[in-house]
N, C-alpha and C positions, 0 to 999 in steps of 0.2 A: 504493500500500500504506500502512497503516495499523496503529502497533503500537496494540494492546487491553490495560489493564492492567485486572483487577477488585480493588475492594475490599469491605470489610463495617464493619460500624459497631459499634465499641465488646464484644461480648461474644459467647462461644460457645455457641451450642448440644451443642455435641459435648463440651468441656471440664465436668466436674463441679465443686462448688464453687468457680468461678470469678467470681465479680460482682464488677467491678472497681466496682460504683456502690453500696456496701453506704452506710448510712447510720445518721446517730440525727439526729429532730429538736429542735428544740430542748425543746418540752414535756419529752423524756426527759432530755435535757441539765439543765435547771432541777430535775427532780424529783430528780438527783443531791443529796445534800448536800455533798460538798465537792467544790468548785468546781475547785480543780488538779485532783484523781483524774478530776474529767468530762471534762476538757482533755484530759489523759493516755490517756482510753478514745476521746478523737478521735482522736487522733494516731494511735491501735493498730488504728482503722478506716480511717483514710485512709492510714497503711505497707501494712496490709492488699488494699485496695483497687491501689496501684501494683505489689504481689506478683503479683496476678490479672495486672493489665496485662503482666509482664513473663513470668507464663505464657503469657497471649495472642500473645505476638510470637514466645516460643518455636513455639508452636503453627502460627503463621502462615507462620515460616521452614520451618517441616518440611514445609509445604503446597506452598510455593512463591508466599504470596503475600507481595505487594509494596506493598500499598497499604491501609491502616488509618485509622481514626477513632477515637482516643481517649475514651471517655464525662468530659464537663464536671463530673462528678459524684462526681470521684477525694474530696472535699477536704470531708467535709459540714461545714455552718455556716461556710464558711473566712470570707465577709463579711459574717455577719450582724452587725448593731448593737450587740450585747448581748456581742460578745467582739471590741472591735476593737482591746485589749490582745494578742491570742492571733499568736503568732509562729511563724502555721502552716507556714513553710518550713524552718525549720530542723531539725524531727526528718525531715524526710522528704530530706533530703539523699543520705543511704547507699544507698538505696532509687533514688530518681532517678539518679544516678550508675552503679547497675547498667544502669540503663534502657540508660542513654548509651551505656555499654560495649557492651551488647548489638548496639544499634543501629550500633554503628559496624564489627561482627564483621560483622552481618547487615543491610545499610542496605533501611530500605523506606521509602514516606513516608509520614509519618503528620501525624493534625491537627486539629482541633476545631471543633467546632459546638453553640456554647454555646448555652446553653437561649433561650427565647422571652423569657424578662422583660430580656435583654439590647437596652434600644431606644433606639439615637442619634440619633432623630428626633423625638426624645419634646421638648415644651415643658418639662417638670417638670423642671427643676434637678437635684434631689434623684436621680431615677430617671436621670437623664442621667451624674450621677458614679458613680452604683451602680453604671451598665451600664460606666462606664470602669475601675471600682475591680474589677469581675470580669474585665473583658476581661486587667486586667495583673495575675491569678491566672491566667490560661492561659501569661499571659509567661513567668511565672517559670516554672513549669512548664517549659515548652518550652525557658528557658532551664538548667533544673535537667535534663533530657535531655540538654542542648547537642546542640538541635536548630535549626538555622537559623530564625528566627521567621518570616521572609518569607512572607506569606499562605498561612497554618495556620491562621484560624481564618473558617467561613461562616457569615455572619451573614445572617439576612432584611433586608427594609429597615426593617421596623416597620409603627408604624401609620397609619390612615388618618386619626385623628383628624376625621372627617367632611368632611374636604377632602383628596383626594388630591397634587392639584397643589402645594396649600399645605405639605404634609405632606413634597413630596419637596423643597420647597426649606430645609424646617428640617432637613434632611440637611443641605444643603449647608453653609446657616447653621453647626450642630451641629461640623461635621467641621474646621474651624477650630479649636474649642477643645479637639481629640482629639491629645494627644501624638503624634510622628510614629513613635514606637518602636511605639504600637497601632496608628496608621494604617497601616505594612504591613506587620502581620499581616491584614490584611481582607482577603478576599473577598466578594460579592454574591451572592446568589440569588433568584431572579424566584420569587412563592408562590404557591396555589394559591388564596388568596381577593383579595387587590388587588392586588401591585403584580405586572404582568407581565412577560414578556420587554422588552417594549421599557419600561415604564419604570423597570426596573430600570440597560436599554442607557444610559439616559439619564444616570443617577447615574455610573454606571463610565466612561463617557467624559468626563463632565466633573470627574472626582477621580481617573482613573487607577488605578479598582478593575478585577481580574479580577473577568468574572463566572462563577459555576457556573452552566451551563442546566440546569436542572432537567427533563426533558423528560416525567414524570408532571404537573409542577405546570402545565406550558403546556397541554398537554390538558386540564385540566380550567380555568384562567384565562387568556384572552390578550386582545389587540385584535383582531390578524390571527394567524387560523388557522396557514399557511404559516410557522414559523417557518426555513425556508429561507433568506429571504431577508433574513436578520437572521443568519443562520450566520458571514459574513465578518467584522463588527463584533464578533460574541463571540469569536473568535479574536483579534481585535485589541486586545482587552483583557487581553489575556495577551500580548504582544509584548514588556515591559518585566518578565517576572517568569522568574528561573530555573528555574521547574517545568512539565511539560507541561501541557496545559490537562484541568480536571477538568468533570465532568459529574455528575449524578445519577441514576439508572436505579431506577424505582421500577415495580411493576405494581397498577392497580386492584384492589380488593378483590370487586364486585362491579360489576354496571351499578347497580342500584341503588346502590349505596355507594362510588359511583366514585372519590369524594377519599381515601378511607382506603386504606391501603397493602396487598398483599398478603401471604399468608405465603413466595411464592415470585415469583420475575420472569419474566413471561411470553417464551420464548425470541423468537417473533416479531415481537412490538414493541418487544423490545431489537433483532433486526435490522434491521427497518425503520428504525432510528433512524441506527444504525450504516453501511447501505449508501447514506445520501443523506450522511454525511461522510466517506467512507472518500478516502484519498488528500489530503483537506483540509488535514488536520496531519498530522505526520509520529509521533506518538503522543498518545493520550488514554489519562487516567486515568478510570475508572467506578467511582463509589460506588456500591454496591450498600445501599437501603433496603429492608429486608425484614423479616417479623416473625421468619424462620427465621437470620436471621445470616449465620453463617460458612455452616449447610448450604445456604442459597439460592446461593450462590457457588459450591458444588460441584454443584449439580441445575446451573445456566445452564450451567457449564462441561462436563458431562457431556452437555446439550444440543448444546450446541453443536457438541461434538466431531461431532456426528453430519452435520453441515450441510455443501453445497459451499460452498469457496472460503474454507475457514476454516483457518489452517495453525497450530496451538497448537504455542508455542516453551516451553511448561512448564506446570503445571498452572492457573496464572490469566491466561496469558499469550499472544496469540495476535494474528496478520496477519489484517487483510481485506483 
């Protein structure tokens, strides 16, 4: 047996003016004339933005679910160049501190997957501290929840830089000069244009990252097909981390348009996934990628209910 937790990523469908990811760029930032007032209408967008969040988990507990992905997106401009005077944690303190409280009434776990321009493999200096200088605005965050930082946040590997081999040893290079407070918060996830299952296995075995299987992105990128035989090693990479092991659950959009995501997850190749690990671990967490949110989470679960051999212990919660 097998516990199943489902999650959903960052915002509701179901919930009305809720967008925890509101934002201003900077062009409207600059077209401001004075300069504190635009600061000020930051900070009233990004208090804003943590209010939604703290709707969402409201929202979440009433469901019964357990398992969240915060949007990276709470905090606009928080590291752009042009405000790196701006002492974006301190008005959002009150705010975060509800979070915490919340969370500690109603514990689920929740965690981040900061955007793509976050790449520790990168040669470039510059973009190398940027992606360190956002990774420890997730910190604080998480530490402003007082939420255990401990691998919360997935990151891809990066890029290819037209050598792959080369590319995954400037990881390794890279990861030396990455404070140890960001190194674990990291997680890996194998993607759906270069780096795959295995050599993503690669990086996490030799740094002691968990990895997420993304098992959308292995169908459409791998070496070997059979990611079966690579299941024991991804569990192994979660051996040294207090959280169950997480996975991603995504369904194609089309044959044609196979890498884009769907609006919903297709119930049958979520079980197909699910019945060649079942009994493997004694519970997995499933991020649920989908364009419907929170409602794909309740279509799978309503799915499901319908199937043998599936015993739901709550509404996102369920044995195989």
């Amino acid at each position: 047996m097998t516990i199943v937790k489902l999650g959903y990523v960052a915002m509701s469908v179901h919930l009305q003016n809720c967008s925890p990811s509101q934002t201003m760029t900077f062009r409207q930032f600059s077209g401001l004339k004075d300069r504190e007032a635009a600061i000020r209408k930051l900070e009233r967008i990004a208090n804003s933005n943590l209010e939604n969040c703290l709707r969402l988990l409201i929202h979440n507990a009433a469901n019964d679910i357990h398992f969240f992905r915060f949007s990276s997106k709470l905090i606009p401009l928080a590291n752009h160049e042009e405000l790196s005077d701006w002492k974006y944690m301190r008005p959002l303190k009150e705010n975060l501190k509800k979070i915490a409280e919340y969370l500690k009434e109603h514990p689920m776990r929740v965690d981040f997957h900061p955007d793509h321009f976050v790449l520790l493999n990168t040669k470039d200096t510059d973009t190398l501290n940027m992606s360190i200088k956002t990774l420890a605005m997730h910190e604080a965050l998480l530490k402003g929840m007082e939420v255990d930082q401990e691998h919360r946040c997935v990151l891809h590997v990066g890029g290819a830089y037209d050598d792959k081999e080369k590319a995954l040893e400037q990881f390794i290079h890279n990861w030396g000069h990455i404070p140890n407070s960001i190194q674990r918060m990291i997680m890996l996830e194998n993607d759906d244009k270069t780096f795959s299952l295995d050599d993503t296995l690669y990086l996490c075995e030799k740094l002691g990252i968990p990895l997420v299987f993304d098992y959308h992105h292995h169908l459409v990128n791998y070496q070997y097909e059979d990611w079966t035989t690579n299941w024991e090693r991804v569990v192994s990479t979660w051996h040294y981390s207090k959280l169950p092991i997480k996975m991603h659950i995504s369904s194609p959009k089309s044959e044609k348009d196979f890498r884009a995501h769907a609006d919903y997850i297709d119930p049958d190749m979520f079980l197909e996934f699910l019945n060649k690990i079942k009994g493997s671990v004694p519970e997995i967490h499933c991020m649920i990628e989908a364009k419907k949110k929170d409602d794909a989470l309740f279509m799978l679960s309503k799915a499901l209910k319908e199937r043998e051999g599936i015993n739901f212990i709550d509404q996102s919660t369920f044995e195989i």
